[in-house]
C-alpha positions as CSV (number, residue, x, y, z in Angstrom):
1,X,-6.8,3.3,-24.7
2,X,-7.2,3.1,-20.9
3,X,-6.8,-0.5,-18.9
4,X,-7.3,-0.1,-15.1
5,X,-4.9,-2.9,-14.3
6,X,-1.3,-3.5,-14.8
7,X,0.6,-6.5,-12.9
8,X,4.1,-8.0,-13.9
9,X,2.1,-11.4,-14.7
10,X,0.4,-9.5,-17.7
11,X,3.5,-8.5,-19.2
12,X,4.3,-10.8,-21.9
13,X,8.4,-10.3,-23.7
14,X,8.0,-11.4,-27.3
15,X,11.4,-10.4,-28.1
16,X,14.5,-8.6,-27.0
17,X,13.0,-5.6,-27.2
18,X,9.6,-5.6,-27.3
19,X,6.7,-6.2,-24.4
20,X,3.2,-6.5,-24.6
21,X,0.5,-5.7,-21.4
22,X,-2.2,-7.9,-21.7
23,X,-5.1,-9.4,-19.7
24,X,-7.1,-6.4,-19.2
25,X,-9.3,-7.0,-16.1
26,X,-11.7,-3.9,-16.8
27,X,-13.0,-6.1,-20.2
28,X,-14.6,-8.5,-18.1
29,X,-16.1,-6.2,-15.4
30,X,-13.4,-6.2,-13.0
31,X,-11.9,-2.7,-11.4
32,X,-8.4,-3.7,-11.6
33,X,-6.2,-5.1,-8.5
34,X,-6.1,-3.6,-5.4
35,X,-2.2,-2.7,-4.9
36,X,-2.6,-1.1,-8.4
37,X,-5.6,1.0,-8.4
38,X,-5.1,4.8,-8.1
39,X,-6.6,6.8,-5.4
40,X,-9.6,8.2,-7.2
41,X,-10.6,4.5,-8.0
42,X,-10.5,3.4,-4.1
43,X,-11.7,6.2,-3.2
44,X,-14.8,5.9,-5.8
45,X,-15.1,1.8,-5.1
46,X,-15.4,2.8,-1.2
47,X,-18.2,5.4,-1.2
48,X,-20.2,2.9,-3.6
49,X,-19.6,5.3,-6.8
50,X,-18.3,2.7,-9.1
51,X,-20.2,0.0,-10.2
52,X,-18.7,-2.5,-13.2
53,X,-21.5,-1.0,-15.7
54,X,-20.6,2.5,-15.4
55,X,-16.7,2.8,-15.3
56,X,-14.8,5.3,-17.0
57,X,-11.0,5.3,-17.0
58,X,-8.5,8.0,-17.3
59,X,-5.2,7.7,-18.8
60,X,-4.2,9.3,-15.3
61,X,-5.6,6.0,-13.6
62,X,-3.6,4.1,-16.1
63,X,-0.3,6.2,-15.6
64,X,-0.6,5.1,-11.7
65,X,-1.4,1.6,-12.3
66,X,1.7,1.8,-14.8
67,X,4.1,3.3,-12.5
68,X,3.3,0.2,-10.0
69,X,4.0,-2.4,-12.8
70,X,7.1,-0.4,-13.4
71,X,7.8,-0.6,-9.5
72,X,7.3,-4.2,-9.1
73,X,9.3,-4.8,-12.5
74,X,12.3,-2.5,-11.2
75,X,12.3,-4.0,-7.6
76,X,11.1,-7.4,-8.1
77,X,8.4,-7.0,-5.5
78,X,4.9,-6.3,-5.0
79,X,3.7,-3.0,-4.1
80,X,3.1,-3.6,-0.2
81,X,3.8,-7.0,-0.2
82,X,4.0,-7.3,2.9
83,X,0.1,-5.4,4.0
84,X,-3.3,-7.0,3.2
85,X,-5.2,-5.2,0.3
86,X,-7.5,-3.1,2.9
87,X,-4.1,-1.6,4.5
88,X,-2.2,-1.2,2.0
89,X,-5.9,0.9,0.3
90,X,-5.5,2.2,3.1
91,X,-2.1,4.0,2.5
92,X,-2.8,4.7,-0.9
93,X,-5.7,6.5,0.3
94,X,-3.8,8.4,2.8
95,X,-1.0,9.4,0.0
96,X,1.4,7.0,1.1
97,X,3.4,4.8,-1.7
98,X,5.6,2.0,-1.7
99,X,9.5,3.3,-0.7
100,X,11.9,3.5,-3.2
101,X,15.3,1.4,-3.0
102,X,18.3,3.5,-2.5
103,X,20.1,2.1,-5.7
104,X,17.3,3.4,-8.4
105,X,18.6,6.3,-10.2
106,X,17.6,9.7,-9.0
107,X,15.8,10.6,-12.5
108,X,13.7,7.4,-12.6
109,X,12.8,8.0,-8.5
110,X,11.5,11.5,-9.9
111,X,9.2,10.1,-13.0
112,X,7.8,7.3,-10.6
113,X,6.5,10.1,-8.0
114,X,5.4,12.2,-10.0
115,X,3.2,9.0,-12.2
116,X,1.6,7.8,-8.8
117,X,0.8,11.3,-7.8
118,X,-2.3,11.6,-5.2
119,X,-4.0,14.2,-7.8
120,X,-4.4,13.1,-10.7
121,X,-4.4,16.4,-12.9
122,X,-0.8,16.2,-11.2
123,X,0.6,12.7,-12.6
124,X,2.5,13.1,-15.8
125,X,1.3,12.0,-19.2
126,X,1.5,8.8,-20.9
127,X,3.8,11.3,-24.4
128,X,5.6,12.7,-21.2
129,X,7.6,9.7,-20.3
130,X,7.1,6.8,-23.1
């Protein structure tokens, strides 16, 4: 099952240890949110490739837009919080990502780059790290 949209307002705790990602956006015809939309998604929504009525979604798209729930969840910010959606597309575009604080453990630094890879084929898989 693919989702195109993560955010830390969709994550739902029912318990001490278990979580639940709801509200997918893609059911009602919306192409997720802009800070959590993989490359290959902006990329398609700005050359006018994507329309609602023909998306498909890759678990590769979800892996990103998972890695940026797991960043705001870890940091307790919004990917570029501080950029409007078209800059911060912009970056995303351009490979950039949202920096890293120095306190996260080297091991979970390496799984979140290598989730919000710029090629897909590249990110790891959902069995990889779950």
């Amino acid at each position: 099952m693919t989702s195109s949209s993560g955010k830390w307002h969709s994550l739902m705790d029912s318990s001490e240890y278990s979580a639940y990602i709801t509200d997918f956006e893609s059911s009602v015809g919306i192409v997720g949110t802009g800070f959590w939309r993989a490359p290959e998604v902006l990329k398609a929504l700005r050359n006018g490739r994507l329309k609602p009525e023909t998306l498909t979604f890759t678990q590769q798209v979800d892996v990103y837009s998972y890695v940026m729930t797991c960043y705001e969840v870890i940091t307790g910010r919004v990917p570029f919080e501080n950029q409007r959606c078209e800059e911060s597309c912009d970056v995303v575009l351009c490979g950039g990502r949202p920096s890293l604080p120095k306190d996260i453990c080297p091991e979970l630094k390496i799984i979140m780059r290598k989730c919000w890879h710029k090629d897909p084929c590249r990110r790891l898989g959902i069995c990889r790290y779950c």
